[in-house]
VEXDREN-2710 file (C-alpha; in Angstrom, 1 decimal):
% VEXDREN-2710
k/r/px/py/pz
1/UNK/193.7/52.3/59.1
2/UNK/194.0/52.5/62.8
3/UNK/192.2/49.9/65.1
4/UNK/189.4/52.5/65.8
5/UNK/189.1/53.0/62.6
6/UNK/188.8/49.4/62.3
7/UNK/185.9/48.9/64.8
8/UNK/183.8/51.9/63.7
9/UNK/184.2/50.5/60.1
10/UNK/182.7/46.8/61.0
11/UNK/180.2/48.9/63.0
12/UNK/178.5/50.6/59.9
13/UNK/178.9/47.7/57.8
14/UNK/176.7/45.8/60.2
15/UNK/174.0/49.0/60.1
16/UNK/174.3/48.7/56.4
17/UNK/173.5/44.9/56.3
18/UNK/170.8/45.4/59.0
19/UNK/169.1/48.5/57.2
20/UNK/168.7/46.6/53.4
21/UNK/167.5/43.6/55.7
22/UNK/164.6/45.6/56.7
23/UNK/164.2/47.3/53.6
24/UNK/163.8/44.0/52.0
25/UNK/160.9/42.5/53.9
26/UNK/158.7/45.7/52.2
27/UNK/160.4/47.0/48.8
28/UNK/159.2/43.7/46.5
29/UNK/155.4/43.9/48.1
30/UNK/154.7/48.0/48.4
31/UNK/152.8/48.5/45.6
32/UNK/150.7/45.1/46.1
33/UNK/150.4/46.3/49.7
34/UNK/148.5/49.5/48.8
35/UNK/147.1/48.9/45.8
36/UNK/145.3/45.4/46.7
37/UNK/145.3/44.6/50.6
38/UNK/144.5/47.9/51.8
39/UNK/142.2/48.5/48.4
40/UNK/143.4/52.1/47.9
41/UNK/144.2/51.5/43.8
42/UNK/147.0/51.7/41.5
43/UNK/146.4/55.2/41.4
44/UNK/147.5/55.6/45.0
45/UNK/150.4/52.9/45.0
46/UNK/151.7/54.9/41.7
47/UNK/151.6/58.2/44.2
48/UNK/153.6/56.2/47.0
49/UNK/156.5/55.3/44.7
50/UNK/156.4/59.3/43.2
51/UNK/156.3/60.7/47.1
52/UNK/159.4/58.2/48.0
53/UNK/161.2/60.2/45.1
54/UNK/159.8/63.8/45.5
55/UNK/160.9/63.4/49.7
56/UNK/164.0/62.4/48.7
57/UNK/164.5/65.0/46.6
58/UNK/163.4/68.0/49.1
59/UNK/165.5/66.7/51.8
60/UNK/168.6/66.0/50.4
61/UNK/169.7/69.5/49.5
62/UNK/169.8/70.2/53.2
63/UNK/171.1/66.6/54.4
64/UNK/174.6/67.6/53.1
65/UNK/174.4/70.6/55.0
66/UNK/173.3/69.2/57.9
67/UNK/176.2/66.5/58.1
68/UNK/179.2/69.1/57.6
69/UNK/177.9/71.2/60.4
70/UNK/177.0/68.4/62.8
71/UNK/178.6/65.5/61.7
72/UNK/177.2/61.8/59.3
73/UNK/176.5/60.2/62.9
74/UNK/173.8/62.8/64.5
75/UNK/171.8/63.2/61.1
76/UNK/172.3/59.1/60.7
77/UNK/170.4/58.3/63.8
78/UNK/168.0/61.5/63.1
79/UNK/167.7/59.6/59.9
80/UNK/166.7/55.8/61.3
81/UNK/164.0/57.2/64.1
82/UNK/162.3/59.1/61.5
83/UNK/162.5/56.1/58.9
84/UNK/161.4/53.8/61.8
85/UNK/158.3/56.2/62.6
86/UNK/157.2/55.8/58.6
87/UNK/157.9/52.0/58.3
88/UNK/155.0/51.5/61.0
89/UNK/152.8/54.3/60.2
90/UNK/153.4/52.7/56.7
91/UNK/152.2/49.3/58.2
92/UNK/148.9/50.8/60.3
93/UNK/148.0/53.5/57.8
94/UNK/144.7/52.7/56.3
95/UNK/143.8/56.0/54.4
96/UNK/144.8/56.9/51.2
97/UNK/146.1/60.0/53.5
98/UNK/147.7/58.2/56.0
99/UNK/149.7/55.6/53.7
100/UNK/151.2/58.6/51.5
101/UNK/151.9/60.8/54.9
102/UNK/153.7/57.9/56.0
103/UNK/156.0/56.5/53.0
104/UNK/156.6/60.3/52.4
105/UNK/158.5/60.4/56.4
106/UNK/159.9/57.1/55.0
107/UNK/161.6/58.1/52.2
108/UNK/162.9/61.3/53.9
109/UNK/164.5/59.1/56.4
110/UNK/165.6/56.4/53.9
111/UNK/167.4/59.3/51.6
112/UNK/169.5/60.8/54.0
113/UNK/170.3/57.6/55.3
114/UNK/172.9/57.2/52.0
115/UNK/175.1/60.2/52.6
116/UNK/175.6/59.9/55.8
117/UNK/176.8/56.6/56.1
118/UNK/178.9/56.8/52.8
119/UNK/180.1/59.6/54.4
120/UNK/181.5/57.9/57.5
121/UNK/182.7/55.3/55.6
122/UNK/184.9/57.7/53.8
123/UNK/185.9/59.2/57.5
124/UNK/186.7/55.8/58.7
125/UNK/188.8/54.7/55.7
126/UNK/191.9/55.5/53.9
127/UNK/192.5/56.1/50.3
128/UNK/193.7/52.5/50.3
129/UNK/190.7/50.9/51.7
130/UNK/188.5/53.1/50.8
131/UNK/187.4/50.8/47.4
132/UNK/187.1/47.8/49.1
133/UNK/185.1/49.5/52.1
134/UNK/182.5/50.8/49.4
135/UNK/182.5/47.2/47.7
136/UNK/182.0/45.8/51.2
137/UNK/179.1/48.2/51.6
138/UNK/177.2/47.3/48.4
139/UNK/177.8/43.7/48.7
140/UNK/176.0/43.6/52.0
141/UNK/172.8/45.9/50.9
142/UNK/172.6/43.3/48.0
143/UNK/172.8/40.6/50.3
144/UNK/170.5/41.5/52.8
145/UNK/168.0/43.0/50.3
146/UNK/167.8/39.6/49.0
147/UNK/167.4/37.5/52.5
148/UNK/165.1/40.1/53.8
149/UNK/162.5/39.8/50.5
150/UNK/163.3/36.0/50.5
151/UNK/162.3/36.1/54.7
152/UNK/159.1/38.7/54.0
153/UNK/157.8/36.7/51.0
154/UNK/157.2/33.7/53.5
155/UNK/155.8/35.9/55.9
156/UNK/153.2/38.0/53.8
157/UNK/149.7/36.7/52.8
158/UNK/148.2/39.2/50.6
159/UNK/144.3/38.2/52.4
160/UNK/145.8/39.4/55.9
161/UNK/146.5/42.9/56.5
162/UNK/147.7/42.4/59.6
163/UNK/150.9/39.8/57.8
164/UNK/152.3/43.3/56.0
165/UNK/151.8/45.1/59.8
166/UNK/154.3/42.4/60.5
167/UNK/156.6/43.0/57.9
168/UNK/156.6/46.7/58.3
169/UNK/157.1/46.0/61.8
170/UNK/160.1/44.2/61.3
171/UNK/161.7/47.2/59.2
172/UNK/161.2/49.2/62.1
173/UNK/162.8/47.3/64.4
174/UNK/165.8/46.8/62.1
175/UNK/166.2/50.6/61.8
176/UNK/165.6/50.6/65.3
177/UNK/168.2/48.5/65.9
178/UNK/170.5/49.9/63.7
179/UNK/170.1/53.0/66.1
180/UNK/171.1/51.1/69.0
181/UNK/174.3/49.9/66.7
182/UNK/175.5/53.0/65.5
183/UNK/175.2/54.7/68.9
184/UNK/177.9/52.9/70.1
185/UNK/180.3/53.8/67.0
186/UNK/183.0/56.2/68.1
187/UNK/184.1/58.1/64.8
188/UNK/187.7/59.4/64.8
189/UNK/187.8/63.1/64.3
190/UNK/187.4/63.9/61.0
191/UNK/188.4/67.3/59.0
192/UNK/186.0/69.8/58.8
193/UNK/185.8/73.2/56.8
194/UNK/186.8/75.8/59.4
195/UNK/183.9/78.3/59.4
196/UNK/182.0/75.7/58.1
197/UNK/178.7/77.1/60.3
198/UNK/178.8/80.1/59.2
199/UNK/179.1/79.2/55.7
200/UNK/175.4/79.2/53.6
201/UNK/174.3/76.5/51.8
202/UNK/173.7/78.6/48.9
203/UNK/177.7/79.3/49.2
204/UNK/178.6/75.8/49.7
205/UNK/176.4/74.6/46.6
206/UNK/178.2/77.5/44.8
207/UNK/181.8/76.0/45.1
208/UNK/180.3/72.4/44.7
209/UNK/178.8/73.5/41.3
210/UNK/182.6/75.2/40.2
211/UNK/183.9/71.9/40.6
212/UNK/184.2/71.1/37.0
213/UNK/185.1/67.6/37.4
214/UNK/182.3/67.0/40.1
215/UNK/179.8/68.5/37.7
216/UNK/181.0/65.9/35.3
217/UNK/180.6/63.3/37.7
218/UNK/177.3/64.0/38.6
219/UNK/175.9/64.3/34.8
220/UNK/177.7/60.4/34.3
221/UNK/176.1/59.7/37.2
222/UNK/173.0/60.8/36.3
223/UNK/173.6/59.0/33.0
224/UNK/174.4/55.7/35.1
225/UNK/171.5/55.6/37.3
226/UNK/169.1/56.6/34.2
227/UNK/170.0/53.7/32.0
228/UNK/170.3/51.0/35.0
229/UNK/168.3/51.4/38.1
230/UNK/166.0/53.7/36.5
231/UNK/164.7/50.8/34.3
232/UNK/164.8/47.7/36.7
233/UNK/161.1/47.6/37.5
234/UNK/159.4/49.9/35.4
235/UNK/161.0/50.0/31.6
236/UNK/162.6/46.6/31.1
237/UNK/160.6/44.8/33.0
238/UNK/157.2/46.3/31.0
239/UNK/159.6/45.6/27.5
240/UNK/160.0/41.7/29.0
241/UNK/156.2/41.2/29.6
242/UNK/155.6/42.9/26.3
243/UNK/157.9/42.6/23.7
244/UNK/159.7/39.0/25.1
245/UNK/156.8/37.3/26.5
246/UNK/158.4/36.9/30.0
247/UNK/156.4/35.7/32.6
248/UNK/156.4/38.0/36.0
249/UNK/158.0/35.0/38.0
250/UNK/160.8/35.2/35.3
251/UNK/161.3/38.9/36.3
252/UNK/161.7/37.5/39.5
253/UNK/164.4/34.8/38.4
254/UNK/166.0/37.9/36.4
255/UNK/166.1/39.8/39.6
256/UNK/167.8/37.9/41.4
257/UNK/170.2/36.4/39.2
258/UNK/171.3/40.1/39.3
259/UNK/171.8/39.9/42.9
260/UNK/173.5/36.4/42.9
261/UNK/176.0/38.2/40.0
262/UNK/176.6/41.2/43.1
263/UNK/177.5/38.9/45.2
264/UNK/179.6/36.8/43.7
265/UNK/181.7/38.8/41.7
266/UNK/182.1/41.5/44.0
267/UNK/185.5/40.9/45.3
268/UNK/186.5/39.5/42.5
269/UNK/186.3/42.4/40.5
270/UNK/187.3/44.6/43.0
271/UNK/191.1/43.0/42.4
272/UNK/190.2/43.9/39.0
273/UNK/188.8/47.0/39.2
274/UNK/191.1/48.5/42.1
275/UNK/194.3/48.5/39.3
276/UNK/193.3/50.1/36.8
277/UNK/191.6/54.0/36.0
278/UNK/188.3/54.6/37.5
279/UNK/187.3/56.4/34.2
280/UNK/188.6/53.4/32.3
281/UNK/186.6/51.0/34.3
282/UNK/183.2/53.3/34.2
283/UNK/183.5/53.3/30.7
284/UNK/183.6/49.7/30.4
285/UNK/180.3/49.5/32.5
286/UNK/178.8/51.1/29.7
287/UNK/180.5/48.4/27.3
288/UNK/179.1/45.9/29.3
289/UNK/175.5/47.2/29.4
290/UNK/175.3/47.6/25.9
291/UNK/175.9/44.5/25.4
292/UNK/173.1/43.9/27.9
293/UNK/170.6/46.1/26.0
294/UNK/171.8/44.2/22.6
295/UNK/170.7/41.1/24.4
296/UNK/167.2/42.6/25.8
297/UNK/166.6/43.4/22.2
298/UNK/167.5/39.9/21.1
299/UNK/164.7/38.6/24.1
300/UNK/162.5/40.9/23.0
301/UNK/162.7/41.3/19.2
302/UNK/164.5/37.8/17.8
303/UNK/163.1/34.9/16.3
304/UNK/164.3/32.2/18.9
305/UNK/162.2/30.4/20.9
306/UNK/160.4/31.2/24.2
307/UNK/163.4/29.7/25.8
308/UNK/165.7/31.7/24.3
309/UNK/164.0/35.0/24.7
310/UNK/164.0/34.2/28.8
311/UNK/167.7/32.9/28.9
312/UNK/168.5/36.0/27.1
313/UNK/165.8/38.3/29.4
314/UNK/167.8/36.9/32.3
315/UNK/171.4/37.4/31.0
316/UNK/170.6/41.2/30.7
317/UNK/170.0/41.0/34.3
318/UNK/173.1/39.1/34.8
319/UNK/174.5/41.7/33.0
320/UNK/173.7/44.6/34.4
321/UNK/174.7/43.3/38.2
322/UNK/178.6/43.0/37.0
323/UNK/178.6/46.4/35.7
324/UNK/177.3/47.5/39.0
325/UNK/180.0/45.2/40.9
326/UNK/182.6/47.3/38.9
327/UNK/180.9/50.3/39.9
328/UNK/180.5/50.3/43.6
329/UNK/184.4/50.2/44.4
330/UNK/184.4/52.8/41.9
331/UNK/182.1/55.9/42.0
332/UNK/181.8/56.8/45.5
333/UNK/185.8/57.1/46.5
334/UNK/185.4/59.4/43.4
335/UNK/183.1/61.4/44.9
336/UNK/185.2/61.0/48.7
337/UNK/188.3/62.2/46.2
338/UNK/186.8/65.0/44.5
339/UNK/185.4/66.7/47.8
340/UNK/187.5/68.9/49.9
341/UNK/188.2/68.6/53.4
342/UNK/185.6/68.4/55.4
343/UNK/183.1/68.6/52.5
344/UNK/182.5/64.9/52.1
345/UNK/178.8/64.9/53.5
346/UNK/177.9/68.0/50.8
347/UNK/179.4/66.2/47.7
348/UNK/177.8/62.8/48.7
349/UNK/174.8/64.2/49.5
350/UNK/174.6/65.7/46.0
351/UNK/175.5/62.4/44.3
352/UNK/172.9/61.0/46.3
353/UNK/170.5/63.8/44.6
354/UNK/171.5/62.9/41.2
355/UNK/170.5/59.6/41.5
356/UNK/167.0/60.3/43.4
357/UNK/166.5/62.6/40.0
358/UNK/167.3/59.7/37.7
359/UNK/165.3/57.5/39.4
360/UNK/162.4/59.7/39.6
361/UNK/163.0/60.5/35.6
362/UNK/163.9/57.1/34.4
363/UNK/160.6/55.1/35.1
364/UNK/158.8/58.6/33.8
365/UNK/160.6/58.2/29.8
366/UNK/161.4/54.1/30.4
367/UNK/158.0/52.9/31.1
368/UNK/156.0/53.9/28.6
369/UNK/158.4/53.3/25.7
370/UNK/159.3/50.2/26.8
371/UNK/155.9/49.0/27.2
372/UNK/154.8/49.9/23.9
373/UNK/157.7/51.1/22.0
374/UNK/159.9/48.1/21.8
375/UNK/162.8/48.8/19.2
376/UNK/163.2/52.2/20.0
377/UNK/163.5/51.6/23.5
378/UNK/165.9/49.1/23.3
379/UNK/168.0/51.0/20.8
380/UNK/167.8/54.6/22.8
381/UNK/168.7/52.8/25.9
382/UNK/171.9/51.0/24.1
383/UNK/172.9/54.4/22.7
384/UNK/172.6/55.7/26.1
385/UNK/175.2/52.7/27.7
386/UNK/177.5/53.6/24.4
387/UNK/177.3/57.4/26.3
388/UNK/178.6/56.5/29.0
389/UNK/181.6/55.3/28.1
390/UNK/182.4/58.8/26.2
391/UNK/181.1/60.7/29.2
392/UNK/183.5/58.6/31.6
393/UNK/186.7/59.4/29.0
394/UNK/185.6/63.0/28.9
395/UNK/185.8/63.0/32.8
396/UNK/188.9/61.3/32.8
397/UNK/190.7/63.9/31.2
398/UNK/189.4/66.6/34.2
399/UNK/191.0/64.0/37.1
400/UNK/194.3/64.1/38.1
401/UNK/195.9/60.7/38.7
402/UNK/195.5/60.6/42.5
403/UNK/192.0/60.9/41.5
404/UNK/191.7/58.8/39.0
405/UNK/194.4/56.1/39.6
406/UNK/195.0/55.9/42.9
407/UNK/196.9/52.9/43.1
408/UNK/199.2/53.5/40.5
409/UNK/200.2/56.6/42.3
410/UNK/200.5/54.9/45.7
411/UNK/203.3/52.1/44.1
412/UNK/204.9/55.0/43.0
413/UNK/205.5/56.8/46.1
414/UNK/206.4/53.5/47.6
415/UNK/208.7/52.8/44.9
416/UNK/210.1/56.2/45.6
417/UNK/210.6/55.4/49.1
418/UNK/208.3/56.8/50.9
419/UNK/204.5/56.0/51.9
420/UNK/201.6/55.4/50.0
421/UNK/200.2/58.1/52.8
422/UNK/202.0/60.7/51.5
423/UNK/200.0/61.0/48.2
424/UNK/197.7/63.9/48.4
425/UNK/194.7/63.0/48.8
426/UNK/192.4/65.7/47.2
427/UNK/193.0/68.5/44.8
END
């Protein structure tokens, strides 16, 4: 990595930290926000969680696009003003109207904000760093997810409108910020597709979807996102208040025992993680959670005590953040590796799709069941983890070993004589 390089990568690493920082101070109190202090009703806070998907999902087709042709850095800061202009219209918005308006320019901006800065990560790394980079990047959203909820739940009383104003304010200015950050990032010239303008973006969807492997990917991914993040605050969380008893500041403990797991085991399963198969290691993520979901359905369906059933609830939690430690140095270089030159922005992008659609899907099937379908949620979702780890050997056998174990290759050119930059680096 060269020293510009070097600087541009602590640059975005900062904009990630500052952006989850801003997102935090909102995220945990949205739907307490609308529903209660502005009195608009569950009905309406339910419709601002759907529009953050449904924007996500209309704009993200064309954010791929948009970053081949022009580059992650122009549709990056397009991206921050127009989240900025949605986090306090969010915060002043008063009508039902107004507040879905608003989160619906929010969640545009928030969406495309993930492609374009995993794409310049992938510009502004190597193949060697490009692991640690990503782990780097997660660790940081974790960490300033948590600080910024920890900060805004000081700062928000739920009997003064104008105390979530300030919050939403706050986000603003982070993204704000984060503008005046990025805009001083000089990104070194990366490859692009030559024609690439007058390409269509049917054409360019076309080759993404003959990518066999990619297509793989994306259905694991789908599979990942589904089973995990897709069940966080609307399935497991309905099966723990349910089924296990758990209190809703217990979900909170859970929560963030998932978080302190992030951020603690990050790097050290990165050293882990970085030596052995990417398929190998995806597949133990789904080891790992089913383990988890054998231990929700202990919480939840067990004999033990009330004790018990929250020491297990939290566990799961626990669980859950290590397989998504292993999976952070892990998924996106994947997707970097898969891409061809100059197509980075288009193949995130549509990872970024895929897990909008899981996301939007998973609360939609994990809600109700787990609410009032105990076992069978439980067992479906530990079936599901078991899938995973079949999908990820099934992909394995479509990647080539630069792709899939890019370390092992590297020693061997070394060991060879020459330099780990002379493996190629995409099919």
């Amino acid at each position: 990595m060269t020293r510009a390089m070097g600087a541009a990568m602590r640059r975005i690493h900062v904009g990630n930290a500052l952006s989850a920082f801003g997102l935090g101070f909102t995220v945990p109190y949205l739907y307490v926000y609308v529903a209660q202090v502005r009195g608009l009703g569950a009905v309406t806070a339910g419709l601002v969680l759907a529009v953050f998907a449904v924007a996500a999902l209309i704009v993200l087709p064309f954010a791929g696009r948009a970053i081949v042709r022009r580059g992650p850095l122009p549709v990056l800061l397009a991206a921050l003003v127009t989240a900025a202009i949605g986090a306090l219209s969010l915060g002043l918005a008063s009508t039902a109207a107004t507040v879905l308006l608003s989160a619906a320019t929010l969640g545009a901006g928030q969406a495309v904000m993930q492609p374009a800065l995993a794409t310049m990560i992938v510009d502004c790394s190597t193949a060697g760093t490009r692991s640690r980079a990503f782990a780097m990047q997660f660790f940081l959203q974790n960490l300033g997810l948590g600080v910024g909820g920890l900060i805004g739940g000081h700062l928000v009383d739920t009997t003064e409108a104008a105390s979530f104003t300030l919050l939403f304010s706050i986000e603003a200015a982070m993204f704000l910020l984060l503008v005046v950050v990025m805009a001083t990032v000089r990104m070194p010239r990366a490859p692009h597709v030559e024609g690439a303008p007058a390409q269509s973006a049917r054409g360019s969807w076309k080759e993404l979807l003959g990518n066999r492997a990619m297509v793989q990917l994306c259905v694991l991914g789908f599979v990942l996102f589904f089973a995990c993040y897709g069940q966080f605050e609307s399935g497991l969380s309905a099966y723990g208040v349910e089924a296990a008893g758990i209190s809703t500041s217990t979900l909170g403990t859970a929560l963030a025992a998932n978080t302190l797991v992030i951020v603690v085991a990050q790097f050290a399963v990165l050293r882990l993680v970085e030596r052995r198969r990417r398929t190998r290691v995806i597949a133990s993520v789904g080891l790992i959670w089913a383990v988890a979901w054998a231990i929700a359905a202990y919480a939840g369906l067990g004999n033990g005590s009330q004790a018990m059933a929250t020491a297990a609830f939290v566990s799961t939690y626990a669980l859950f953040g290590l397989g998504e430690a292993m999976l952070s140095p892990t998924l996106a270089p994947l997707v970097a590796d898969l891409a061809p030159t100059g197509m980075a922005g288009q193949y995130n992008s549509a990872f970024a799709l895929v897990k909008q659609l899981a996301l939007a899907v998973g609360p939609a099937v994990g809600g109700p069941m787990g609410a009032s379908l105990h076992g069978p949620y439980v067992v479906t979702f530990l079936l599901v983890s078991l899938g995973i780890s079949v999908l990820a050997v099934r992909l394995g056998r479509q990647l080539t070993d630069v792709q899939d174990h890019p370390a092992a290759v590297r020693s061997r050119v070394v060991a060879q004589g020459g330099t780990a930059g002379q493996a190629p680096a995409h099919v």
